[in-house]
C-alpha positions in Angstrom: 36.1 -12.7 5.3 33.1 -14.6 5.5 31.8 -12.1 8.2 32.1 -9.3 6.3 30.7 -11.0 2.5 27.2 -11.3 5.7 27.3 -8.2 6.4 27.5 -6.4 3.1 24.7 -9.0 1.8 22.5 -8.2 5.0 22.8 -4.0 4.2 22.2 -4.6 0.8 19.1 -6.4 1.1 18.0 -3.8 4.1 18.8 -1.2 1.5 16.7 -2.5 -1.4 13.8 -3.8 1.0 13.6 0.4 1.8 13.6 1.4 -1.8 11.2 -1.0 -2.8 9.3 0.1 0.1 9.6 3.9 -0.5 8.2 3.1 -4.1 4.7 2.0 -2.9 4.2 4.5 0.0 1.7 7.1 -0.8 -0.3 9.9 1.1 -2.0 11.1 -1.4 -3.5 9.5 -4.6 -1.1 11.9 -6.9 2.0 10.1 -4.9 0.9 6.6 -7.2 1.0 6.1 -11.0 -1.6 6.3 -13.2 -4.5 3.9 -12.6 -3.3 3.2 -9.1 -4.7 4.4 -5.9 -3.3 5.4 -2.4 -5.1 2.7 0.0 -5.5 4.5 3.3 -7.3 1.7 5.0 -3.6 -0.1 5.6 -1.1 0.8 7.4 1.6 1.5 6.0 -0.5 3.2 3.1 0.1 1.5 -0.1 -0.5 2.7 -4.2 -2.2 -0.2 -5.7 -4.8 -0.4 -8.4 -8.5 -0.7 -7.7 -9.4 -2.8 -5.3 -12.0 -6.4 -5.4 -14.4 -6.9 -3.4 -14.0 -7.3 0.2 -11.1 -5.7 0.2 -10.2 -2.9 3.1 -10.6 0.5 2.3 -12.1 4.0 3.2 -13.0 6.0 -0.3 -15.2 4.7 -3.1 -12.8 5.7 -5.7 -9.7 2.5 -4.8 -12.9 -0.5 -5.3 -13.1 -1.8 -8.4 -16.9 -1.7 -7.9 -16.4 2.7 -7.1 -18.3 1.7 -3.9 -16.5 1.2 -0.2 -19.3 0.4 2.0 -18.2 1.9 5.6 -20.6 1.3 8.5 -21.3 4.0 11.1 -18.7 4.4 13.2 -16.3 2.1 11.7 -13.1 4.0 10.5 -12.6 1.1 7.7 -15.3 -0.4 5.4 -14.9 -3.2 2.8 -15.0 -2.6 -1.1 -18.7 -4.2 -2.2 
């Protein structure tokens, strides 16, 4: 009994842990809500609203500041 009251506890939780999951994964900025932004500088990528500074990221457009300063040859910059 008690075995079983585990289990259905631990697939719940795996099952809401993926839902919540599936709610913030983006690809593309029109995947997120409004105001919100897909950041492709994590992995997974992540809808979240503009971004401080020194925060990852790749694009102006997810700083708070509109400027992600990316040196040459790096892949990810750092909102400014």
């Amino acid at each position: 009994m008690t075995n079983k009251l585990l289990y259905a506890t631990m697939a719940a939780a795996m099952l809401w842990s993926q839902a919540a999951f599936a709610e913030d994964a983006c690809k593309e900025d029109k995947d997120c809500g409004p105001g919100r932004f897909c950041i492709v500088a994590v992995t997974p990528h992540v809808c979240k609203s503009p971004q401080p500074a020194g925060a990852r990221c790749k694009r102006d457009v997810v700083c708070s500041s509109g400027k992600c300063d990316m040196s040459a040859g790096k892949d990810v910059g750092v909102c400014k």
